[in-house]
C-alpha positions, -999 to +999 in steps of 0.1 A: +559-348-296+592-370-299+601-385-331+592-419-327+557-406-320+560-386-350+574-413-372+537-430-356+515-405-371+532-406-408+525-443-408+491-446-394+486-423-422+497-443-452+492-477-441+457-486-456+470-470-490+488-500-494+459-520-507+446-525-538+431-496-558+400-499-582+397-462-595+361-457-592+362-429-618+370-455-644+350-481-633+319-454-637+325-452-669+325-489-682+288-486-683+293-454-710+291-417-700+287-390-724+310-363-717+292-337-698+284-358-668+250-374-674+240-410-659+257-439-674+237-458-689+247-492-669+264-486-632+283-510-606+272-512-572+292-499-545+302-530-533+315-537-566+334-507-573+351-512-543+355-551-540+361-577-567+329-599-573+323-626-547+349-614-518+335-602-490+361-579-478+362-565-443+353-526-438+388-514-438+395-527-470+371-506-495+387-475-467+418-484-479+412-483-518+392-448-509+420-437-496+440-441-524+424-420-541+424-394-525+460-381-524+454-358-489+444-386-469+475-405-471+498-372-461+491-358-433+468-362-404+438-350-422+406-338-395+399-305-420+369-317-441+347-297-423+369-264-436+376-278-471+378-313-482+403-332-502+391-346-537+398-381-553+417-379-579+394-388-604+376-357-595+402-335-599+408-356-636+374-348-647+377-313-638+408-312-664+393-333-689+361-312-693+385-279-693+404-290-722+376-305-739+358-271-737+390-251-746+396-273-778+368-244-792+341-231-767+322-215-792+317-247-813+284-259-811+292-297-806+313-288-779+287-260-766+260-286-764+282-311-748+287-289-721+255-273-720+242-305-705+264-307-673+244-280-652+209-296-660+227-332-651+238-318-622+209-307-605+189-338-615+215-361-594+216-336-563+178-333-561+178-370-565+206-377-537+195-356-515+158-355-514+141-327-539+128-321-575+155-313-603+139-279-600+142-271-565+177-271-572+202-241-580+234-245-589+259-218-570+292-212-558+295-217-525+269-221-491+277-189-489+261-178-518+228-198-510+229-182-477+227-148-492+200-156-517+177-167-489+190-135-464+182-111-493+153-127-506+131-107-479+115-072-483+128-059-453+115-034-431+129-017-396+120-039-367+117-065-390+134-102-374+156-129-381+165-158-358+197-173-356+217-194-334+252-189-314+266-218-330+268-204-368+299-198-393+306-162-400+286-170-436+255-171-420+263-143-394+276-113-415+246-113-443+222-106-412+248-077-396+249-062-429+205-066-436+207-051-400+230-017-405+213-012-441+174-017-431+175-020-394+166-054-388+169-070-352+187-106-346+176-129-324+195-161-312+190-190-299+210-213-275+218-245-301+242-262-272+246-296-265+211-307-246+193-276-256+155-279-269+154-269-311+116-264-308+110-245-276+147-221-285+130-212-314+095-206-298+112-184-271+124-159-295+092-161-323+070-128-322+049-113-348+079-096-365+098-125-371+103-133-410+134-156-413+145-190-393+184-195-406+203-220-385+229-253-393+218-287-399+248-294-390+270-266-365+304-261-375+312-253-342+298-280-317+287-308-346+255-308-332+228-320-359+191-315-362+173-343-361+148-347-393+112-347-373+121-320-353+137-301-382+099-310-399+082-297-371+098-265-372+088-259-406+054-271-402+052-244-370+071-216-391+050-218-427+018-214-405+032-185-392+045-174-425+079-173-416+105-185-435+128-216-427+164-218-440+190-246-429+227-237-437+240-275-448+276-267-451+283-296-432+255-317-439+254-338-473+282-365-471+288-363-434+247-366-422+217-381-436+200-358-458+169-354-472+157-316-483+116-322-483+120-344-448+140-316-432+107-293-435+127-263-445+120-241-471+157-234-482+189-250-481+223-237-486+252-263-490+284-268-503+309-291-529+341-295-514+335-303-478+320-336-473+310-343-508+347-340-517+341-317-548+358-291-565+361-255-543+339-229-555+309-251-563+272-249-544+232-260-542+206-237-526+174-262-522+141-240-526+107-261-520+089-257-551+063-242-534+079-212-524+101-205-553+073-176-559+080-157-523+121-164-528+127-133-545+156-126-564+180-101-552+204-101-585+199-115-615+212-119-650+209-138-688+196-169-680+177-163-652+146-156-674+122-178-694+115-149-719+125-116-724+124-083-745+140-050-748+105-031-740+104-041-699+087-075-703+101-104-688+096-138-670+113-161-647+127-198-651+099-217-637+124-233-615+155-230-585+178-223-615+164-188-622+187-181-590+214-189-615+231-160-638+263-154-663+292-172-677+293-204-655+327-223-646+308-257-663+337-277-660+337-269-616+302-283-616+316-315-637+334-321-608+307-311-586+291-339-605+316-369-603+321-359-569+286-369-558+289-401-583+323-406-565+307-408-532+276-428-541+295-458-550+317-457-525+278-459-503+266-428-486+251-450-462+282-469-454+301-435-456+274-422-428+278-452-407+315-453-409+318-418-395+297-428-365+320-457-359+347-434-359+328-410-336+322-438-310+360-444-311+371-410-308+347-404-277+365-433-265+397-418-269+389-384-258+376-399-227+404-420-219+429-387-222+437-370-189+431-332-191+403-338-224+367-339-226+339-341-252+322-307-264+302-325-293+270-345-284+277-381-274+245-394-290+231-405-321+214-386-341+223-356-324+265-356-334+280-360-365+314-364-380+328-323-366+340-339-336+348-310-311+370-320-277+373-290-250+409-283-240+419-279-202+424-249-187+454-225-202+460-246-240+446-220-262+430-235-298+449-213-320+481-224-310+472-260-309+466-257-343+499-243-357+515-264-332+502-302-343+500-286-380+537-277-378+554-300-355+531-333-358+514-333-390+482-334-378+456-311-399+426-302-374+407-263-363+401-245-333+366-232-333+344-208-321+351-214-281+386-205-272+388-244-254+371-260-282+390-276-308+374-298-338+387-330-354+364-332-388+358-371-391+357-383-427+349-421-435+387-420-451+397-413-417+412-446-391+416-453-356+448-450-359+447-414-368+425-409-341+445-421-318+475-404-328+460-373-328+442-370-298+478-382-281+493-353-300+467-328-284+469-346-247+508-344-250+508-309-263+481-295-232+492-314-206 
């Protein structure tokens, strides 16, 4: 890429940080906030944290003070949300805020307290975002994590099998190697490409020694995204089997509708700093309340339990969070916290539709690009905002990426196909950026 080109892509990048900025964290807290994260007891709108009162503004402007805020998005190129997303600032502020706070003396209780109440606040405004009871909801580190409480959940046996797709990050491909070589489990997968059937894959590989369904929502590696009734119909089909259903939602909250009790799963592993735009090393695992019982706990620790002695008598939290244990990093889930708060005034459902709009555009670029084409789904509600393009013939991924990282500016990931290369498309994201970096990938492989 020449420099003038170059000298495009810094641009396009900080252009719509030039407007003006109303920091939603402060606003949030005009209504009064105590200081471990609970609801405010008054809150603006989202049009009103992001637009003064009686202006209608046009879509690009509340992008622009989003933007702002977030200190990655006006850098570099950013397509990485689907790897690790940026955080506002006033994320990253609260994070510090509740650190000191808690340093000032951990051990006193007015401080204890104060932060005792940011786990429980927590899980009340995920189960209420995202569709499910305050106590369906654990509180973990990472999708990961989830993933393994499900995968480990199981009293396995030899022959015993799981089913999982050829579309899955490593996270929910190495638990079920590992279940395999220590108790001699089998793996089934199913074909979760573009145009394929969810329903009759899954039927294709059922028998009677199937125990666990784990697959994406939303696959890192192709975008594609289940679509809620057919999700639902799975787990209706899979609980009158008895088998259980788990959706790995790394990439679902923030980028896709969700809702945890309309997806018919009974688990579901997700993630803070992707899409949500949270803190790193912060986690949900959904568990319908139903099934808590058969969700067995693999590991466990103080504060897990309900009651206890030192005879051999003991009994569970009645809810998700007895798949919670130890010293917790409280001041993470804050952030974890105003994340979520972050994003709903900004307006998950204008952040949703935003991301398709961008979608439609970057089809339109891709399509438009000698040499490109499209690996994602074109459709609605199939795709999602991991936008995958396939390379021609002889531009290999992995270069690509150091290449535009290094020479253009341009943050993006190759993926699981050695021609497939993904462009994660956040709501901060513009057309412009688009633009530019689909240019940079058609100059660079042509």
């Amino acid at each position: 890429m020449n420099t003038s080109r170059r000298g495009f892509l810094r641009r396009s990048a900080g252009a719509l940080a030039l407007a003006p900025v109303v920091p939603v964290g402060r606003l949030a807290l005009l209504g009064g906030r105590d200081g471990a994260g609970t609801e405010p007891t008054t809150r603006p709108a989202a049009d009103a944290t992001f637009r003064p009162a009686g202006q209608t503004a046009p879509q690009e402007a509340w992008v622009a003070r989003a933007r702002a805020q977030i200190p990655a998005s006006t850098g570099r190129l950013y397509f990485q949300t689907g790897g690790i997303g940026p955080s506002p600032e006033a994320v990253i502020d609260h994070v510090r805020e509740r650190l000191a706070f808690q340093n000032e003396s951990p051990a006193e209780p007015r401080i204890a307290t104060d932060m005792a109440r940011i786990e429980p606040g927590l899980r009340a405004r995920l189960g209420r975002v995202f569709g499910a009871g305050a106590d369906e909801v654990a509180l973990t580190h990472s999708t990961s994590e989830g993933i393994s409480i499900a995968a480990w959940s199981q009293n396995w046996k030899e022959g015993d099998e799981v089913v999982i797709s050829n579309v899955e990050h490593p996270a929910n491909v190495i638990p079920w190697y590992v279940l395999r070589d220590r108790f001699g489990i089998v793996i089934r997968e199913i074909d979760l490409g573009t145009g394929t059937g969810l329903l009759d894959e899954v039927r294709g590989q059922l028998s009677d020694r199937t125990r666990m369904v784990s697959i994406s929502h939303v696959s890192r590696n192709n975008g594609r995204t289940l679509r809620t009734g057919e999700s639902a119909e799975l787990g209706a089909l899979l609980r009158s089997r008895g088998v259980r259903y788990h959706l790995d939602g790394a990439q679902g909250p923030g980028c896709v509708p969700t809702d945890f009790h309309a997806l018919g799963c009974d688990c579901y592993s997700t993630c803070g700093h992707k899409w949500l735009l949270g803190p790193k090393g912060t986690g949900a695992l959904f568990v319908r309340r139903e099934a808590l019982d058969d969700v067995r706990l693999s590991w466990a620790g103080s504060h897990s339990h309900a009651t206890m002695d030192y005879e051999g008598a003991y009994t569970l939290l009645p809810s998700a969070a007895r798949y919670e244990f130890g010293t917790r990093a409280l001041a993470d889930f804050a952030g974890f916290a105003r994340a979520v708060e972050w994003m709903e005034d900004v307006g998950l459902a204008r952040v949703e539709e935003r991301i398709q709009s961008l979608v439609d555009h970057a089809i339109e670029a891709v399509d438009g690009t000698d040499g490109l084409d499209v690996s994602s789904p074109r459709t609605r509600p199939d795709r999602s905002g991991v936008f995958v393009l396939e390379l021609p013939a002889g531009c290999d991924a992995t270069e690509l990426y150091t290449d535009l990282r290094e020479g253009d500016g341009v943050l993006a990931s190759p993926v699981r196909q050695p021609r497939d290369f993904r462009l994660s498309i956040h709501f901060f994201n513009t057309r412009d950026e688009i633009d530019a970096a689909v240019a940079a990938i058609g100059a660079r492989c042509g």
